[in-house]
N, C-alpha and C positions, 0 to 999 in steps of 0.2 A: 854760076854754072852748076854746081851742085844742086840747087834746088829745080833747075831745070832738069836736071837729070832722074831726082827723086816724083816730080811730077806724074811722068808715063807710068813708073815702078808702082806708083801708089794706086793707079789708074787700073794697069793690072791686077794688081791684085785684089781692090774688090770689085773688079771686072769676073772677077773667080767665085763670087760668092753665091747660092741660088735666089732666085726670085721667091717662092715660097720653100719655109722650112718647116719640120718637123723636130719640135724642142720635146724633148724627153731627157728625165734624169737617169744615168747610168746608175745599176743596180749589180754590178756582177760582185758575188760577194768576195770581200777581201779588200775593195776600192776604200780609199779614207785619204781625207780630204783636211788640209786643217788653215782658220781662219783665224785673223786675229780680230776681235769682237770690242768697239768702240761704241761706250753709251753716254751722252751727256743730257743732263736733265735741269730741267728749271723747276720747283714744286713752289708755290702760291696756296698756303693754306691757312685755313681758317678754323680755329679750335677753342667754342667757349666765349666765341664774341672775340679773339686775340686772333693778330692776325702776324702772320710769319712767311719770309719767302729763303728757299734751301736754293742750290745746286750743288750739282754728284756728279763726277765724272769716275767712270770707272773701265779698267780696261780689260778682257779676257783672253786666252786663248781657247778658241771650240776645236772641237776635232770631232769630225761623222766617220765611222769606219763600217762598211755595209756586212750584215751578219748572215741576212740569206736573202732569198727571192720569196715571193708571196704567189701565190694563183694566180692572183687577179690581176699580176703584171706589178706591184709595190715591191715594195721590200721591208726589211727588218733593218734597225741598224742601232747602236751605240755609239751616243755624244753626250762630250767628255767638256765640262765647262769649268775650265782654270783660274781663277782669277787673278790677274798680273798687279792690279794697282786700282786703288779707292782713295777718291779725293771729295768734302763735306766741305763747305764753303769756303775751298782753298787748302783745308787741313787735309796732309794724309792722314790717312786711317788703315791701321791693319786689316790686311785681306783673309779671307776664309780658307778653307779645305776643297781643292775640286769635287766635282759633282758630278757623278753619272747617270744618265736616261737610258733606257731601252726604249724605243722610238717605232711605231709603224707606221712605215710610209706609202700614198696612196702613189699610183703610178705616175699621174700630174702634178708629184711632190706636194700635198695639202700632207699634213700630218694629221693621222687619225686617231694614234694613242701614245701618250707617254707615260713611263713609269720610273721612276727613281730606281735605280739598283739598290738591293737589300735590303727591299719593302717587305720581299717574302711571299711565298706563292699562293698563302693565304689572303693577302690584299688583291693578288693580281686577278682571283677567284671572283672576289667581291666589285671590282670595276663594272664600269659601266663599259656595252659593247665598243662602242666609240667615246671616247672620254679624252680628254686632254685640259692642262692645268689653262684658264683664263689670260690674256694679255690684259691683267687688270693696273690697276697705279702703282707705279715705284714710291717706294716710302710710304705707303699706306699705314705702317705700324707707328704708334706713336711711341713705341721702343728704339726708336731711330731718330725723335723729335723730344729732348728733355722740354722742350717750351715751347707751349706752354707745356704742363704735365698730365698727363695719361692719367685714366680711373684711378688708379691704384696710387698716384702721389708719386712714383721714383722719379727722380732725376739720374738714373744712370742709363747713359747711353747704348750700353750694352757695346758686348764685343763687336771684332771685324763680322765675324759670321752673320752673328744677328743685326748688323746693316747692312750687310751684301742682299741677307735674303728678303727683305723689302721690296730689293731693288724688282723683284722679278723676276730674273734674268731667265729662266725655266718657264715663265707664263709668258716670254715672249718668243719663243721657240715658232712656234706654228705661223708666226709674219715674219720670220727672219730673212726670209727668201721668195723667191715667186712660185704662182701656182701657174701651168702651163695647161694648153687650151686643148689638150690633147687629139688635136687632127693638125693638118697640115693649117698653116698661115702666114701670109704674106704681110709688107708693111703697110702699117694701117689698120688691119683687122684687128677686132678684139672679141673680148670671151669673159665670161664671168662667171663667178662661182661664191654657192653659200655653204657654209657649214655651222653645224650649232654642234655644242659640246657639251658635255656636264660631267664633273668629279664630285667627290664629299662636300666641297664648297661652296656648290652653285652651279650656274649655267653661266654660260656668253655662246653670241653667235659672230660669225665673221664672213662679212658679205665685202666680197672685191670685185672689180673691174678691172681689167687690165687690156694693156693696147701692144702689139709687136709694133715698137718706134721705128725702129733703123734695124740691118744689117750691115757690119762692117769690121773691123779688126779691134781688140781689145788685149794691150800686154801681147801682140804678135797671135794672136787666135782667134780665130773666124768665131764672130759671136754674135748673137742678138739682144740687141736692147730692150727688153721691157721697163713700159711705168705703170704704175700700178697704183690706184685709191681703193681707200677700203673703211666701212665701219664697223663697229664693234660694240653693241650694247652689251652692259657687265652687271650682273646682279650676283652679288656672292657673298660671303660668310670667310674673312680671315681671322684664323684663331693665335692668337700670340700669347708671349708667356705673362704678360701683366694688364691685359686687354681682348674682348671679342669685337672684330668690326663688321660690320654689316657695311658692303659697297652697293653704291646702283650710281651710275651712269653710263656715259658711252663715250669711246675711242673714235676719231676719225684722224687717217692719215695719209700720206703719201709713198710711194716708194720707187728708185730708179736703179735696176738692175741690170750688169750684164752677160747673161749668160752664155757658157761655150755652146756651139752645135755639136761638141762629143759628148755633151751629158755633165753639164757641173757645172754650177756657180762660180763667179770670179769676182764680184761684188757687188756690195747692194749697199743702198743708203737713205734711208728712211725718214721722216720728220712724221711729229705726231700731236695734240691736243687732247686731251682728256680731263672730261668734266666729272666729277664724281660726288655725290651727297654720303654721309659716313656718318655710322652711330658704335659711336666707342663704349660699348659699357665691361665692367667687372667680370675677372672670368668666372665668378661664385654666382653671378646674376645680382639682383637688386637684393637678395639678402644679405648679399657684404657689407649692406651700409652704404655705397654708395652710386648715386644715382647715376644713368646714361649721358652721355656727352654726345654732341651732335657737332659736326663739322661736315666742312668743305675742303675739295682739292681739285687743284686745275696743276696739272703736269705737260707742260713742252717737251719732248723727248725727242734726241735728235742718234738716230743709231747709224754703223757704220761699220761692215762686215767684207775683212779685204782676203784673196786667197793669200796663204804665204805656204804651202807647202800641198805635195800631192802624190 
């Protein structure tokens, strides 16, 4: 009887929902949003002819807090990236210091620019107009990988920090969420969008497609479903403290989000494949003595980004 009764209830209400909507992120400043940020990784690499395979799981809490409005309809905002828990194949590992971005945001939520707070207004002078850090490979450092061993010989793993920051977690910022098609759209339609970026490190571009799936109820809130594929060629330059790496390859992934009709995410959840060529050499260059290492890395990345407070 009860399910009979829930029937019609369910019928109504998204009998209540519109045929076409208009997805736009809320901007009014003050709004802050906070998630809990789940990443699991598989890394498959190859260093020196030795071959090794990692997984990371690691868990955070984000938090976006909007700082103003922009002209062009964006905003400003600060996110605040905690990290709760770091696990290396099975082993905990001590977690880092939170981290914060000063973040611009475009009006159909693509992110345009991020910046580390207490960079200094000297760096921020020096950025590129549009710049944001690479969704390049977790674990790319071989400060995170004693084995085989890195240019320089150490086998120390190095801290929780210096394995957190491997992971990324700030170069994946600009895919964490969807980019919206900014006019009205119905289910079915879709929309795409490119952006290319470039920091001190390098470039990448991030070319997505995305479809409005469904409208219907999510955790009791009128929401639209977006999926979303996307690639990501990566050519960059990461510098670490017993190694220079040179990346080149490309990202491709999936992602299924679902967003409210008042302006905010409620979750997203992502899979991903990344192919990558990598040349590790000395940070002194070839006059330390010793010569470049060339390797490979194929990263599974499976991310998972849930609201828990607002």
């Amino acid at each position: 009887m009860r399910r009979l009764l829930l029937i019609p209830l369910l019928a109504s209400l998204t009998a209540c929902l519109p045929d076409e909507v208009t997805l736009k992120y809320g901007t009014e400043p003050g709004r802050r949003l906070t998630y809990e940020l789940r990443l699991r990784a598989r890394i498959d690499r190859t260093l020196a002819g030795e071959e090794r395979r990692q997984t990371v799981a690691a868990t955070f809490r984000a938090q976006q807090q909007i700082t103003g409005r922009s002209p062009q309809g964006g905003a400003t905002a600060l996110m605040t990236l905690e990290p709760r828990s770091l696990t290396v194949d099975g082993r905990g590992q001590q977690v880092g210091a939170p981290q914060s971005f000063e973040v611009r945001i475009a009006a159909d939520g693509r992110i345009l620019q991020i910046q580390r707070t207490g960079e200094g207004d000297a760096a921020a002078e020096e950025a590129e107009p549009v710049a944001a850090p690479t969704p390049g490979p977790p674990l790319a450092s071989p400060a995170a990988d004693p084995t085989p061993q890195p240019p320089d010989g150490t086998d120390d793993p190095g801290t929780g920090e210096e394995q957190l920051a491997p992971l990324g977690i700030d170069r994946l910022i600009p895919r964490l969420r969807p980019v919206l098609p900014g006019r009205p759209v119905s289910p079915g339609e879709t929309w795409r969008s490119v952006s290319d970026f470039q920091d001190e490190g390098g470039r990448f571009s991030l070319e997505l497609r995305s479809r409005l799936a469904a409208l219907g109820l999510r955790e009791d809130r009128r929401a639209a479903l977006v999926r979303t594929t996307y690639s990501s060629p990566v050519r960059r330059r990461e510098i670490f403290s017993n190694a220079v790496t040179d990346i080149q390859g490309e990202d491709v992934g999936s992602q299924e989000a679902w967003f409210a009709l008042d302006g905010y995410l409620i979750e997203a959840r992502g899979d991903s494949v990344g192919v990558y060529r990598l040349l590790f050499r000395p940070p002194g260059g070839s006059g330390a003595g010793l010569e470049p290492v060339e390797g490979s890395l194929r990263v599974r990345l499976s991310t998972e980004m849930r609201l828990v407070g607002r």
